[in-house]
C-alpha positions as CSV (number, residue, x, y, z in Angstrom):
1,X,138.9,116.3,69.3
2,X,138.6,112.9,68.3
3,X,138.0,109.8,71.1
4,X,140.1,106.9,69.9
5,X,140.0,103.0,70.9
6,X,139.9,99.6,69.3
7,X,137.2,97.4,69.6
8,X,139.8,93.6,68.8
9,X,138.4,90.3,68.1
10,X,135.6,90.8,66.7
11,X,133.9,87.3,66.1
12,X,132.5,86.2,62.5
13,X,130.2,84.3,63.6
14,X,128.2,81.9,61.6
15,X,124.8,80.0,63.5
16,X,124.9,76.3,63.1
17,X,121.4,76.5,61.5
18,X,119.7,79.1,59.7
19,X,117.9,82.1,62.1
20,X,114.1,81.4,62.1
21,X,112.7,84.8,61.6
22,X,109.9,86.4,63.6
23,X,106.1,85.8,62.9
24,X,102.7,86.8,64.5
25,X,102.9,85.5,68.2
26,X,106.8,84.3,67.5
27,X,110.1,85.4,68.8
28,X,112.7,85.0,66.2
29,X,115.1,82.5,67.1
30,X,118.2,81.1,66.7
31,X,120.6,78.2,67.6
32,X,122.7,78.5,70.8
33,X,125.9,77.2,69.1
34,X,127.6,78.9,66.6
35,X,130.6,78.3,64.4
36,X,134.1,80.5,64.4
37,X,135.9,82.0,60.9
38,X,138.1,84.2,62.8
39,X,138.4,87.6,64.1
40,X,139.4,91.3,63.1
41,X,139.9,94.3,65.1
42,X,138.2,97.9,64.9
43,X,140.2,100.9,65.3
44,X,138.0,104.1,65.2
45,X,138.2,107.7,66.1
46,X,134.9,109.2,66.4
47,X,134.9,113.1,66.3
48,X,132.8,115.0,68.9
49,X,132.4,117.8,67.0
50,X,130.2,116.5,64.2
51,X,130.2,112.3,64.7
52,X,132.2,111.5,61.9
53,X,134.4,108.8,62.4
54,X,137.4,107.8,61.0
55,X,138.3,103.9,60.9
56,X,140.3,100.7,59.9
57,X,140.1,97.1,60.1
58,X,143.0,95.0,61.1
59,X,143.3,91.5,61.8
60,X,146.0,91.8,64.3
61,X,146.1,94.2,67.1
62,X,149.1,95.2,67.9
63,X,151.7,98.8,68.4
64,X,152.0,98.9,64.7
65,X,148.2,98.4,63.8
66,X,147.9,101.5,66.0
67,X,150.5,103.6,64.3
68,X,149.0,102.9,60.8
69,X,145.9,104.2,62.3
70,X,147.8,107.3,63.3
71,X,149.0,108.1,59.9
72,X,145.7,107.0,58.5
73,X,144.3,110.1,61.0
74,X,147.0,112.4,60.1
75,X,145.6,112.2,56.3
76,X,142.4,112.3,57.3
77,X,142.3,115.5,59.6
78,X,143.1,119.2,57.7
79,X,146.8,119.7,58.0
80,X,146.1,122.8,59.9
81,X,144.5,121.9,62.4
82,X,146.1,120.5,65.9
83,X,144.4,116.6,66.6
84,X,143.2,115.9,70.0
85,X,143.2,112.2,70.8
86,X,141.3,110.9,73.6
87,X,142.7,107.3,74.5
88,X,142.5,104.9,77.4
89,X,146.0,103.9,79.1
90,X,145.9,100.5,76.7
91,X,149.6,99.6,76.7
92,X,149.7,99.9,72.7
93,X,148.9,103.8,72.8
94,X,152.1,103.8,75.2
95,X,154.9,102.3,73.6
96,X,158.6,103.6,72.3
97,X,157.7,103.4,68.6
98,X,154.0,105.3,69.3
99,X,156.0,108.2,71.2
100,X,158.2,108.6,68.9
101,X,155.9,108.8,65.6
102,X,153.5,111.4,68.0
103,X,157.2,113.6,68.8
104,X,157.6,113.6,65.0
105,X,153.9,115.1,64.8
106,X,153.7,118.0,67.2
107,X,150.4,118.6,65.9
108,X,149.1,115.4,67.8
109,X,148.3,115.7,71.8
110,X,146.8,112.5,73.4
111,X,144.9,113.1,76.8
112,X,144.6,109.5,78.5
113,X,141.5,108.7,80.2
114,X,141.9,107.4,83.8
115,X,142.0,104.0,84.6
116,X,138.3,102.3,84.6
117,X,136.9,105.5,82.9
118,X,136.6,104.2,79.2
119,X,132.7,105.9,79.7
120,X,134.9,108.9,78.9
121,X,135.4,108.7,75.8
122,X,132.3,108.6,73.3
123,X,133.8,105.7,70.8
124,X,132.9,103.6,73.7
125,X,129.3,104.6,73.0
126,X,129.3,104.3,69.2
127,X,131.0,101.0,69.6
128,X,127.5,100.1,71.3
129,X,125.8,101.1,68.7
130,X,128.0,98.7,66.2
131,X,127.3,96.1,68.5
132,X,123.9,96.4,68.9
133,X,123.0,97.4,65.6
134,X,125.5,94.7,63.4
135,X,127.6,92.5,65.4
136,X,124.9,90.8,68.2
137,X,122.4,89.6,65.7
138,X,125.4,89.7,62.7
139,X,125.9,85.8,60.5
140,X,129.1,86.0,59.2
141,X,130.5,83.2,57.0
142,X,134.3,84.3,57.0
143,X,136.2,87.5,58.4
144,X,135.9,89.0,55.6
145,X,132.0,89.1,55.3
146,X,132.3,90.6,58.7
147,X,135.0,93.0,57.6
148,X,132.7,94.7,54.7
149,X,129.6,94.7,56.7
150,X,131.6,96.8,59.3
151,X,132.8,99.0,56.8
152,X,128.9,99.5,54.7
153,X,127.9,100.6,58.5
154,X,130.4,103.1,58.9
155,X,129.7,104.3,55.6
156,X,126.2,104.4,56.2
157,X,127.0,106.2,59.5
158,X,129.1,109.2,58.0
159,X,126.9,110.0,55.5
160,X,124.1,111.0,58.9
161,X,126.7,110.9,61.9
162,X,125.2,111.7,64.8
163,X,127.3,113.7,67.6
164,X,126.6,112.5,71.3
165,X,125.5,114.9,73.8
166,X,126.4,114.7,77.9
167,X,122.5,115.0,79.0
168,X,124.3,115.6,82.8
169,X,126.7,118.2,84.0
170,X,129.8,117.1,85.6
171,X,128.3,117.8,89.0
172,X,125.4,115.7,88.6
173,X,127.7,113.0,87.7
174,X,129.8,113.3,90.6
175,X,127.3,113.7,92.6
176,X,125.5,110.6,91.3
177,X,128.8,108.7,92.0
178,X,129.0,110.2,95.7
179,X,125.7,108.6,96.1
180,X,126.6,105.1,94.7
181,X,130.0,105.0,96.8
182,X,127.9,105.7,100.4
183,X,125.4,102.7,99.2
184,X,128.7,100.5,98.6
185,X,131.0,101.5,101.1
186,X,130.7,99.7,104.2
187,X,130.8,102.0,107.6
188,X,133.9,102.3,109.3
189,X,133.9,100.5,112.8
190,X,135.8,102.2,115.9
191,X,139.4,100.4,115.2
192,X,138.8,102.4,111.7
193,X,137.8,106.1,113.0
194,X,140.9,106.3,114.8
195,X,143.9,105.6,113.1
């Protein structure tokens, strides 16, 4: 089972000045403006099972970036096993061309998350590891720099990945959402009640 997304345009960015690192008593800081050397995109695949994930950096994001990720999983994965993708309804997981490469690999089912539930899918929280961990606090001087430290983290993550575990059940989580909707939802008034 492996939960799939992209995380696209990804900023290298570089601070105008250099970041004034932290001392006794002293915040580290850094310049509110920045400068832009382009972008790249993330596509990852982050296996439940054992935390490993599977990636590759593109500088376009696009149908076909997503079908050379496919074939990049295909080789990746034990040929006899079955692959279990987990994917949100992003129009590029959808198209004629994806369809077709998946009806040519019977081996490959895709179970699309429902519409504003990208929590779902456990990529989502790795990528907010990358972010945190690399990209927020991240100088990069061209795309490239940004490329290869994305890929020495990912390196550095398979060799101790880290599964994620649901600390909830499914019926705390509803529940928890019943809660929220009562809080947001206003009452209905008499004109309401009866129709």
């Amino acid at each position: 089972m492996l939960c799939v997304d992209e995380k696209s345009q990804i900023q290298a960015l570089d601070r105008s000045q250099p970041v004034l690192p932290m001392m006794p008593g002293m915040p580290e800081r850094r310049t509110h403006d920045y400068l832009r050397h382009g972008i790249t995109s993330l596509f990852a695949a982050f296996n439940i099972a054992d935390g490993t994930v599977i990636s590759a950096l593109h500088r376009r994001h696009r149908a076909i970036e997503f079908k050379k990720f496919l074939i990049r999983m295909d080789k990746a994965v034990p040929a006899g096993l079955d692959v279990h993708l987990v994917c949100d309804n992003y129009a590029t997981h959808n198209t004629a061309e994806i369809r077709t490469w998946l009806g040519k690999h019977p081996r490959f089912h895709v179970h699309f998350t429902p519409t504003g539930s990208s929590w779902m899918s456990q990529v989502e929280r790795w990528f907010g590891l990358l972010i945190d961990e690399l990209i927020r606090r991240g100088v990069h001087t061209s795309v490239k720099a940004l490329e290869d430290d994305i890929k020495a983290w990912i390196n550095s993550w398979n060799e101790n990945p880290r599964p994620f575990t649901w600390t909830k059940t499914a019926d705390e989580i509803l529940k928890s959402l019943a809660d929220y909707l009562t809080k947001v939802t206003p009452p209905a008034t008499e004109n309401q009640q009866e129709t």
